[in-house]
N, C-alpha and C positions, 0 to 999 in steps of 0.2 A: 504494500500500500504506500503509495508515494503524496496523494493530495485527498482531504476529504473537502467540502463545498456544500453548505446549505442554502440553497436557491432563493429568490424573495416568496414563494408558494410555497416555503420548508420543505422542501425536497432534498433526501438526502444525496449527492454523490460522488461515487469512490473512484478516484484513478489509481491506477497501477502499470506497469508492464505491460500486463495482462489485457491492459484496456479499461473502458469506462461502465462502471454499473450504477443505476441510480436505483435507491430505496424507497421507500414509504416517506409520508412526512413524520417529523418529532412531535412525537405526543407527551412527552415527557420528559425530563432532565433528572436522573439520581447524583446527588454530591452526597460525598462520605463524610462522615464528623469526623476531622481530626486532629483533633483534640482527645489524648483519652480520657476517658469516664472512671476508668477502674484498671488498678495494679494488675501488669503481667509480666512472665519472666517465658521464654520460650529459648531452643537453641537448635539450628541443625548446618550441617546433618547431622544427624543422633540417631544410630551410630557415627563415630567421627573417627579420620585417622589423619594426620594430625592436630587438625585444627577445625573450629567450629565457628558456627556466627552465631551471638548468646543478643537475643531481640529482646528488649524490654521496655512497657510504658508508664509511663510518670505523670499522672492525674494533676500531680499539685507538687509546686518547685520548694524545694527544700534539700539537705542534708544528706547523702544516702551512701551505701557504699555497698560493691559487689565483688562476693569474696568466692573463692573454689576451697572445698573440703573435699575429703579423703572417703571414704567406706564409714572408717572408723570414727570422723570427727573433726580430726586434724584440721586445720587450716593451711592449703598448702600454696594460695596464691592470692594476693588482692588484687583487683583487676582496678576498681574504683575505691577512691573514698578522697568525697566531697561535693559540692552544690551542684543541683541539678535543674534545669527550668523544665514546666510541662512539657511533655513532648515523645516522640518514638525515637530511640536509645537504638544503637547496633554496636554491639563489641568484638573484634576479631579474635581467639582466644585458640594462641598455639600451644599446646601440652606435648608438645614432642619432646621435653626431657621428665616426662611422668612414665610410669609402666601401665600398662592394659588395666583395667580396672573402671569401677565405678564411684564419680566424681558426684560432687552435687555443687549447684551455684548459687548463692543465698544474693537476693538481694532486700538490704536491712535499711529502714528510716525510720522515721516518726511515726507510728502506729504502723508499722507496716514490715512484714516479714516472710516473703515469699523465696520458692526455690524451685531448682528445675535439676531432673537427672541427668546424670552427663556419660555416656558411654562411653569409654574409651578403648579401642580396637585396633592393636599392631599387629 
C-alpha cells in the first residue's frame, strides 16, 4: 500500500503497485485511549534467548522501579529505579550472563506491585 485518499463523497481509496481499489464510505472512526487506565507488566518473547522486550504501563507519574529476581528471590538485576511520567514503558532486557532458568520482573511504586515470569532458555 503506497497512498490511501478519502474523496469529498468519503470514498475510500487505496493505491498500491498492484493498482487502484476504492472502498465503501467511512462510517466510522475508532481512536484508542492512550493513556493507560491501569498497571501492567508484560514481556516477550517468553520464552527468550537472550534477551527480551519487558512492556509496561504507568497510569499515574511517580517513583517506581523494575527489578529481575531469581526462582528463589534473589535480586539479580535492577533494570529501573526512579521517576516515571504516564505512559507505555518498553525495556530491552539482555540476560545473556544469567543461566536457563526462571526469572521474574517486579515492577514496584506507590501502591503498586506487579510482576511478570520471565523464561529463560539457552
Amino acid at each position: 500500500m503506497n497512498d490511501i485518499v478519502v474523496d469529498k463523497n468519503s470514498n475510500v481509496w487505496i493505491g498500491s503497485a498492484y493498482g487502484l481499489t476504492k472502498f465503501g464510505t467511512i462510517v466510522s472512526v475508532k481512536t484508542e485511549d492512550l493513556i493507560p487506565t491501569e498497571f501492567s507488566i508484560t514481556a516477550y518473547p517468553n520464552p527468550f534467548n537472550p534477551s527480551t522486550t519487558i512492556e509496561y504501563e504507568i497510569p499515574k507519574s511517580g517513583s517506581y522501579s523494575l527489578k529481575i529476581f531469581n526462582s528463589i528471590g534473589e535480586e539479580v538485576e535492577t533494570l529501573l529505579n526512579g521517576e516515571l511520567n504516564t505512559g507505555l514503558y518498553r525495556t530491552q532486557y539482555d540476560a545473556s550472563r544469567l543461566v536457563s532458568g526462571i526469572y521474574y520482573c517486579r515492577l514496584t511504586g506507590t501502591n503498586i506491585n506487579i510482576s511478570t515470569k520471565l523464561i529463560l532458555i539457552k
